[in-house]
Backbone as a printed PyTorch tensor [residue, N CA C, xyz], in Angstrom:
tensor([[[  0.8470,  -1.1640,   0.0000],
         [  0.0000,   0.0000,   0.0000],
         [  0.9000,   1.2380,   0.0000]],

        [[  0.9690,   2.3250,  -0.9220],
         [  0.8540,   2.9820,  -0.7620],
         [  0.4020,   4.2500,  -0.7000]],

        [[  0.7960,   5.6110,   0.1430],
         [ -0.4360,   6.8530,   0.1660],
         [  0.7740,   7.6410,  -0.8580]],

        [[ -0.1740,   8.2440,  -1.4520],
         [  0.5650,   9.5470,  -2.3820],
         [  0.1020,  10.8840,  -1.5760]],

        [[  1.0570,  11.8210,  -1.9170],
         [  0.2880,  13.2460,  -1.7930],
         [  1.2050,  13.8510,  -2.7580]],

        [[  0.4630,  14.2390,  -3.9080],
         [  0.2470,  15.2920,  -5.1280],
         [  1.4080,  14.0100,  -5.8610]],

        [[  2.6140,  14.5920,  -6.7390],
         [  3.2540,  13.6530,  -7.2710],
         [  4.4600,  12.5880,  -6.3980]],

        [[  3.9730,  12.8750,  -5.1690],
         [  5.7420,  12.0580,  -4.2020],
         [  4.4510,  11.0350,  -3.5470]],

        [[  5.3350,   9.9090,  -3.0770],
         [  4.6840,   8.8420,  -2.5980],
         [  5.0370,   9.2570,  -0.8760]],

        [[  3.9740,   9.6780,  -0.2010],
         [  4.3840,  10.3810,   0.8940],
         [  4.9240,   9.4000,   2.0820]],

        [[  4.0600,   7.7770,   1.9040],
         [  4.7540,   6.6190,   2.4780],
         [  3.9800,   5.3850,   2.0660]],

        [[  4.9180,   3.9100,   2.2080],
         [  4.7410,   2.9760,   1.4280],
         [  5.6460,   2.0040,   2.1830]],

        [[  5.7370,   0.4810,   1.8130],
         [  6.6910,  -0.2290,   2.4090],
         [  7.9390,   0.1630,   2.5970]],

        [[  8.5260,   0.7320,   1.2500],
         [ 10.1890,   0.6950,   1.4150],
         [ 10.9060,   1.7430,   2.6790]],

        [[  9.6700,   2.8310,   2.4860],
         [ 10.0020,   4.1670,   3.7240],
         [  9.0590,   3.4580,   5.2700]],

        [[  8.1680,   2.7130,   5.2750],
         [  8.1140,   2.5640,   6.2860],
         [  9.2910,   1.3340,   6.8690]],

        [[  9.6600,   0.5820,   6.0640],
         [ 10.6420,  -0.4610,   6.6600],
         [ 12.1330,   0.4640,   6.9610]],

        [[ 12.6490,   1.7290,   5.9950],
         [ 13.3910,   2.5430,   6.5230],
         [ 13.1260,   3.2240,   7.6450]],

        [[ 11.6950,   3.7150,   8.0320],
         [ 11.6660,   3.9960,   9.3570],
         [ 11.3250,   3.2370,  10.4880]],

        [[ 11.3020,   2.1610,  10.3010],
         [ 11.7500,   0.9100,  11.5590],
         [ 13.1100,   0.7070,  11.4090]],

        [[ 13.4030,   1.2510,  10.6120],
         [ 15.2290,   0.5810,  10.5380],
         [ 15.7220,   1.4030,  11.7820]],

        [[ 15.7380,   3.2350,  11.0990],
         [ 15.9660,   3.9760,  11.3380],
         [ 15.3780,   4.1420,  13.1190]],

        [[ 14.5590,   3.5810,  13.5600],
         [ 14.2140,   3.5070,  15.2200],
         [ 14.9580,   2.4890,  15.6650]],

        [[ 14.7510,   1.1980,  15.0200],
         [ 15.6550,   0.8080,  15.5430],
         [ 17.4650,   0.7340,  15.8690]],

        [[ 18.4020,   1.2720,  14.9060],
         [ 19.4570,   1.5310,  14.9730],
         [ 20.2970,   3.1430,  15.1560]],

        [[ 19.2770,   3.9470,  15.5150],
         [ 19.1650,   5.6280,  15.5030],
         [ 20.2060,   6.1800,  14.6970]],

        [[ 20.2230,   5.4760,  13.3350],
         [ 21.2040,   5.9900,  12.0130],
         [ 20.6070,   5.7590,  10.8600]],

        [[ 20.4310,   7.0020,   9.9960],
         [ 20.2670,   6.7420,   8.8300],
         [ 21.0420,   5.8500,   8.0330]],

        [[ 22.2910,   6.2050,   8.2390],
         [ 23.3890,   5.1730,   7.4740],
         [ 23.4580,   3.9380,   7.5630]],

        [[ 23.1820,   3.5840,   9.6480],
         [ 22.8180,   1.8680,   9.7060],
         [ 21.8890,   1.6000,   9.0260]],

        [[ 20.4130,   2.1630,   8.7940],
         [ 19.1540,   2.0720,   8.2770],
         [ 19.7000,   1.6380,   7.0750]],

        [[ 20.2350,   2.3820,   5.9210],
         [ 20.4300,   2.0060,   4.7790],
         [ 21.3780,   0.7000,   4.7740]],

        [[ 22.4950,   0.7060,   5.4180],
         [ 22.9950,  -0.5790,   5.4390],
         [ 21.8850,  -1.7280,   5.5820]],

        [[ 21.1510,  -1.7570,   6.6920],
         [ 20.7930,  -2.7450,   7.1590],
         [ 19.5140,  -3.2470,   5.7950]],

        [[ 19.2470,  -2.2480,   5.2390],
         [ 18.0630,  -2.4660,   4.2500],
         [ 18.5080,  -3.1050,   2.9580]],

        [[ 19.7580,  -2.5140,   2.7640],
         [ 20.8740,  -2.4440,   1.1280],
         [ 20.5440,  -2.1330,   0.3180]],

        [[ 20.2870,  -0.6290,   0.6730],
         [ 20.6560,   0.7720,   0.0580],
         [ 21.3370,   1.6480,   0.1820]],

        [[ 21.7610,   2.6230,  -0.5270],
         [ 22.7660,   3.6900,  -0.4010],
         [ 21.9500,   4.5200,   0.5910]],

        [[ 23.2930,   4.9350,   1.5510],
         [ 22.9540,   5.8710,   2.0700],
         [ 21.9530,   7.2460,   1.6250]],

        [[ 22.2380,   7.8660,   0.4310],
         [ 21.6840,   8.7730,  -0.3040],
         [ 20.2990,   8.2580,  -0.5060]],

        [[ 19.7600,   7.1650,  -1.0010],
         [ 18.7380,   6.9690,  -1.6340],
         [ 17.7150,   7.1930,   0.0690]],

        [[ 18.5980,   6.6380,   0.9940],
         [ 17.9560,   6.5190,   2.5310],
         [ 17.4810,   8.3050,   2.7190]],

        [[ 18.4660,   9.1800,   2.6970],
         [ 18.6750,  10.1610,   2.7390],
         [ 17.5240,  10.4340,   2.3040]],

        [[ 17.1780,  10.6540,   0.5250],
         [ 16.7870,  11.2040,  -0.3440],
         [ 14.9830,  10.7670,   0.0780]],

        [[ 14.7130,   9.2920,   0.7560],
         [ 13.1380,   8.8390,   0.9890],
         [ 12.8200,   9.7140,   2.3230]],

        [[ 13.9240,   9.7470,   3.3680],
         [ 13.3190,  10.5430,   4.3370],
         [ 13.5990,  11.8860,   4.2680]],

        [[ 13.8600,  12.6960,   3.2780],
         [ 13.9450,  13.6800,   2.8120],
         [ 12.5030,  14.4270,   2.6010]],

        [[ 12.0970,  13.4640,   1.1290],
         [ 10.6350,  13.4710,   0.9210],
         [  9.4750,  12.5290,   1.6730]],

        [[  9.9020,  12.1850,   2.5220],
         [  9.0910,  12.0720,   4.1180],
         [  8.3970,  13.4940,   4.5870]],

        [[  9.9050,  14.1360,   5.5050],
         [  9.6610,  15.1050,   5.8330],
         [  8.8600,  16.0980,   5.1250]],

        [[  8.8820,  16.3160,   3.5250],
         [  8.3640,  17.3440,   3.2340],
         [  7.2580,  17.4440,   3.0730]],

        [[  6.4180,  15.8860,   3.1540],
         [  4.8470,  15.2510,   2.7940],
         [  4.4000,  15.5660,   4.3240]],

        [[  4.8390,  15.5320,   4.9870],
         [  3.8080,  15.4920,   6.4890],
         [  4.1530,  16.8050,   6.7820]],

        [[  3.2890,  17.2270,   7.9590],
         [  3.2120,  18.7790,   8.3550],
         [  4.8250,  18.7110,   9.5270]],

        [[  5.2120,  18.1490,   9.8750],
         [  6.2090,  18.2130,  10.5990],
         [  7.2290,  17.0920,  10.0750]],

        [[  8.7240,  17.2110,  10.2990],
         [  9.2340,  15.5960,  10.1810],
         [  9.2190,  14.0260,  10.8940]],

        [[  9.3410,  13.5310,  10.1300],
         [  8.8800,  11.8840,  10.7570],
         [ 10.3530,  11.8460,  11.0880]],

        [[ 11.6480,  12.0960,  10.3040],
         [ 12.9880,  11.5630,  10.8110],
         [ 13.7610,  12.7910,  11.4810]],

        [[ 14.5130,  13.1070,  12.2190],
         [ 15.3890,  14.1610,  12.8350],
         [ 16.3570,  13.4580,  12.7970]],

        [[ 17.4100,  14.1590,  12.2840],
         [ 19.0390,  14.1920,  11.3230],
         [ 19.8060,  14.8040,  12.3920]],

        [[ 20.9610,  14.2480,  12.9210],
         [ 21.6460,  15.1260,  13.5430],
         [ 22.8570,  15.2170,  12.8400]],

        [[ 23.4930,  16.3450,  12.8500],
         [ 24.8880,  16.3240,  11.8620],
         [ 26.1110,  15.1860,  12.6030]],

        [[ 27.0130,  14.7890,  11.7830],
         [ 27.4030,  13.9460,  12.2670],
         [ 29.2330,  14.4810,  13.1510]],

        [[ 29.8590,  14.1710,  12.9690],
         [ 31.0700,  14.3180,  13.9490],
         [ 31.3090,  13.6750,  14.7850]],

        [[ 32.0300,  14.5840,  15.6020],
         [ 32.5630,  13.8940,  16.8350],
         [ 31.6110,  13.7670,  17.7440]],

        [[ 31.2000,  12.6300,  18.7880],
         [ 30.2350,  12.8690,  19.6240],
         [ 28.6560,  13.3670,  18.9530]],

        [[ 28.9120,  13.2060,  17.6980],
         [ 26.8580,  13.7720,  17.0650],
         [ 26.6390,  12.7140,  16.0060]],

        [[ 25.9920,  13.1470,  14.9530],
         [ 25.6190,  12.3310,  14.2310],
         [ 24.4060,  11.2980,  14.8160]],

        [[ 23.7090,  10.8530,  13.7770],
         [ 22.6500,   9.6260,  14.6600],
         [ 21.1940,  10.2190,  13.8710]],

        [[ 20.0820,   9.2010,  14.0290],
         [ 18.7310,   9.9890,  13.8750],
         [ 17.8520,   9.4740,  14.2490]],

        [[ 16.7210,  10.2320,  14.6550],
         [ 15.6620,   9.2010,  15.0110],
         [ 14.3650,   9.8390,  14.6170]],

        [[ 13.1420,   8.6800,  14.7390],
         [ 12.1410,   8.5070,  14.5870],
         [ 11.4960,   9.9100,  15.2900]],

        [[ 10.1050,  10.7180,  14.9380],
         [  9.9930,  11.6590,  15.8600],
         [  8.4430,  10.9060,  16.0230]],

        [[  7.7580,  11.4750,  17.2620],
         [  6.7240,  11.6010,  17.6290],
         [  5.6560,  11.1460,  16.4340]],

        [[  5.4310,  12.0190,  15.5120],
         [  4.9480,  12.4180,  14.1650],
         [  5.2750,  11.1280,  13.4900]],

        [[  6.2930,  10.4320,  12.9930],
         [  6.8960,   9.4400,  12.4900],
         [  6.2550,   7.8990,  13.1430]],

        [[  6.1850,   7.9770,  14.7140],
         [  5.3810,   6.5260,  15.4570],
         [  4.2210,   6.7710,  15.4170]],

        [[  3.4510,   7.9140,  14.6480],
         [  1.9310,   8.0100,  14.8430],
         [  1.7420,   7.5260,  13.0120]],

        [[  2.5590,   7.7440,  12.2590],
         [  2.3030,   7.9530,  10.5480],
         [  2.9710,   5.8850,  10.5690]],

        [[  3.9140,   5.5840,  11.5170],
         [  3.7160,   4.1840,  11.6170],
         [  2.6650,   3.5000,  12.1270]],

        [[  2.3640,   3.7110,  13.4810],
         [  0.9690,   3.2200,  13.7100],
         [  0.1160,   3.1340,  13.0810]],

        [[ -0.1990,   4.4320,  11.9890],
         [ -1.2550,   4.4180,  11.6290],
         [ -1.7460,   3.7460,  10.2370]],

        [[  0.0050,   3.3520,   9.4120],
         [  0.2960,   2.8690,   8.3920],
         [ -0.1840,   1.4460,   8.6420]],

        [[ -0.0130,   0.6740,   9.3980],
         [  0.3730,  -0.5130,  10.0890],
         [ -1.2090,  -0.9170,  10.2220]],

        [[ -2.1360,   0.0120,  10.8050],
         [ -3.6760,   0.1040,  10.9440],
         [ -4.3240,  -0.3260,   9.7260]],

        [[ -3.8330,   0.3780,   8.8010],
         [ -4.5470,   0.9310,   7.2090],
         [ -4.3790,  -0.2590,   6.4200]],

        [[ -2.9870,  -1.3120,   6.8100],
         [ -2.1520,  -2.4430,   6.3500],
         [ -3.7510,  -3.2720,   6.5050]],

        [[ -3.3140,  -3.3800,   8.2310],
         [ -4.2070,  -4.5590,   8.4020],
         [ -5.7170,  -4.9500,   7.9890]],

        [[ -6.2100,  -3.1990,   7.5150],
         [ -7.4150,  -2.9870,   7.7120],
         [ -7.5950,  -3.6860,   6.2850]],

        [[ -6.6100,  -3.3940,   5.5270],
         [ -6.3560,  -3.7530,   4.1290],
         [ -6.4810,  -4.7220,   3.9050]],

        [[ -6.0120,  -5.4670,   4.6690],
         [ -5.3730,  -7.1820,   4.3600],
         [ -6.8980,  -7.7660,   4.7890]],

        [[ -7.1140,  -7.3360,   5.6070],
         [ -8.4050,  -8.1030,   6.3870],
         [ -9.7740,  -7.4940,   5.0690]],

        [[ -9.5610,  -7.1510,   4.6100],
         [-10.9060,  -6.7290,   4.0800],
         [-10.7100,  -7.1560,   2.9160]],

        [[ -9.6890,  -7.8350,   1.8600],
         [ -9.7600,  -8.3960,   0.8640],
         [ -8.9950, -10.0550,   0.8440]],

        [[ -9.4390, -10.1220,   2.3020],
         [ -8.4750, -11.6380,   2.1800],
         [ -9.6060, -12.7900,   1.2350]],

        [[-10.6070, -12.8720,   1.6120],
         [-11.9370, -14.3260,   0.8820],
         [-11.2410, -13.6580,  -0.7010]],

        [[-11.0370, -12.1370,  -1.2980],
         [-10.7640, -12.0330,  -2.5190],
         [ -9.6460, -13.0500,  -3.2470]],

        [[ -8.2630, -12.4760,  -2.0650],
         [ -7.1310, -12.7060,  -2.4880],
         [ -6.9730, -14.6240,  -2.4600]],

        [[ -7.9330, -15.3050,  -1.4900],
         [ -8.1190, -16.9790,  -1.0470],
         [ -8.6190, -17.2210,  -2.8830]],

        [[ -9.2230, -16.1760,  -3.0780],
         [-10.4090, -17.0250,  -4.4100],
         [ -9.1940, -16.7390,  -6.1220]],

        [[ -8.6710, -15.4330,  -5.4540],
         [ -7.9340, -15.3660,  -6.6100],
         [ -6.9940, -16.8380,  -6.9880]],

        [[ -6.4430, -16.6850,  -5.8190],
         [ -5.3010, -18.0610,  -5.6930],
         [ -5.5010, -18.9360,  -6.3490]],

        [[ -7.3000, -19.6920,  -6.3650],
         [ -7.4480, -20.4120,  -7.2890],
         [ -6.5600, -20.2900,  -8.8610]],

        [[ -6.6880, -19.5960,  -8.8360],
         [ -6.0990, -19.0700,  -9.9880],
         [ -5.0160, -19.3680, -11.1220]],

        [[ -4.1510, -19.1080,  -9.8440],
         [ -2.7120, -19.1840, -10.4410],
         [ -2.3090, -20.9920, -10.0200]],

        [[ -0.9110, -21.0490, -10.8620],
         [ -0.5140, -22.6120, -11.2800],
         [ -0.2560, -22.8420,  -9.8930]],

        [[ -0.4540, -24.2580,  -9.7350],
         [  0.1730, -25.6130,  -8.2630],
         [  1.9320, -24.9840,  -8.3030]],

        [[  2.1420, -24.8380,  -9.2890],
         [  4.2070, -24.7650,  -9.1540],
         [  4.3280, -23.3350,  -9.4990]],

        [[  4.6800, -22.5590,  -8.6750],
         [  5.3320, -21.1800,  -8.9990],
         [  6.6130, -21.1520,  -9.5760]],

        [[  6.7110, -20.2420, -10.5000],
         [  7.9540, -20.6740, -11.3130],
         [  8.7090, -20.7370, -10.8290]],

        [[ 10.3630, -20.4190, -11.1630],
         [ 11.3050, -21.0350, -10.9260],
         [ 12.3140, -19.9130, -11.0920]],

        [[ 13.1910, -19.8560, -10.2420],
         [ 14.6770, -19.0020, -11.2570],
         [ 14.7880, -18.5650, -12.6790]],

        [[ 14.9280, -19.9870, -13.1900],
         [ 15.4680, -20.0260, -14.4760],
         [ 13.8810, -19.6780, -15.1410]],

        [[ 13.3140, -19.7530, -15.0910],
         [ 11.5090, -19.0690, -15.4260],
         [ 11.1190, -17.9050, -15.5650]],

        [[ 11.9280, -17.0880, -14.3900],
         [ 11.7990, -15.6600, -14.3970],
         [ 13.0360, -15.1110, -15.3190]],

        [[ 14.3610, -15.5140, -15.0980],
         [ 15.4370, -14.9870, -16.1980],
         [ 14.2410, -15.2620, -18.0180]],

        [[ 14.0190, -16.2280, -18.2490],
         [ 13.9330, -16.2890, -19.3000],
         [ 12.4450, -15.5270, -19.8050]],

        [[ 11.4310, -15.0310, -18.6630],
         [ 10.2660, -14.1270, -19.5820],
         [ 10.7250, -12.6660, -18.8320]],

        [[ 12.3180, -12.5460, -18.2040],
         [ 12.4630, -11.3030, -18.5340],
         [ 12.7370, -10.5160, -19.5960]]])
């Protein structure tokens, strides 16, 4: 799922799993490590985080001696909570769909060599 506001995707899996990263290790940089992404691209999602919500979800501290680090704000555990809500509310309200779709598709999901070759 994700929410847009105007043309930026204001949040979605990849920024909410960066901002569990990012609470849990209070670094953008661990965040991106731990995800395997560039720092920048980490940078660049909670960048346009901040600028979609009325306040920021991440606080940046410059880095150095004794600084550096970031964390989750107030604003950020309420736009998770509430992401997490919207998930479930999601999941739960089209699951008999998603059971019937299943019918659907083949007994053997492809394979490695299945996906290289109808790329």
């Amino acid at each position: 799922m994700r929410i847009l506001f105007g043309p930026e995707i204001a949040v979605g899996p990849g920024k909410v799993a960066l901002l569990k990263a990012i609470g849990k290790t209070g670094s953008i940089s661990a965040a991106a490590r731990e995800l395997g992404m560039s720092y920048r691209r980490a940078w660049l999602l909670c960048d346009t985080m901040n600028r979609c919500f009325r306040s920021p979800v991440v606080e940046a501290n410059p880095g150095g001696r004794g600084g550096g680090g970031a964390k989750v704000t107030a604003l950020g555990d309420e736009v998770l909570a509430r992401y997490d809500a919207m998930e479930r509310t999601a999941i739960e309200s089209v699951s008999e769909q998603i059971r019937n779709f299943s019918t659907l598709l083949s007994d053997d999901p492809p394979t490695t060599d299945d996906e290289e070759r109808n790329a």
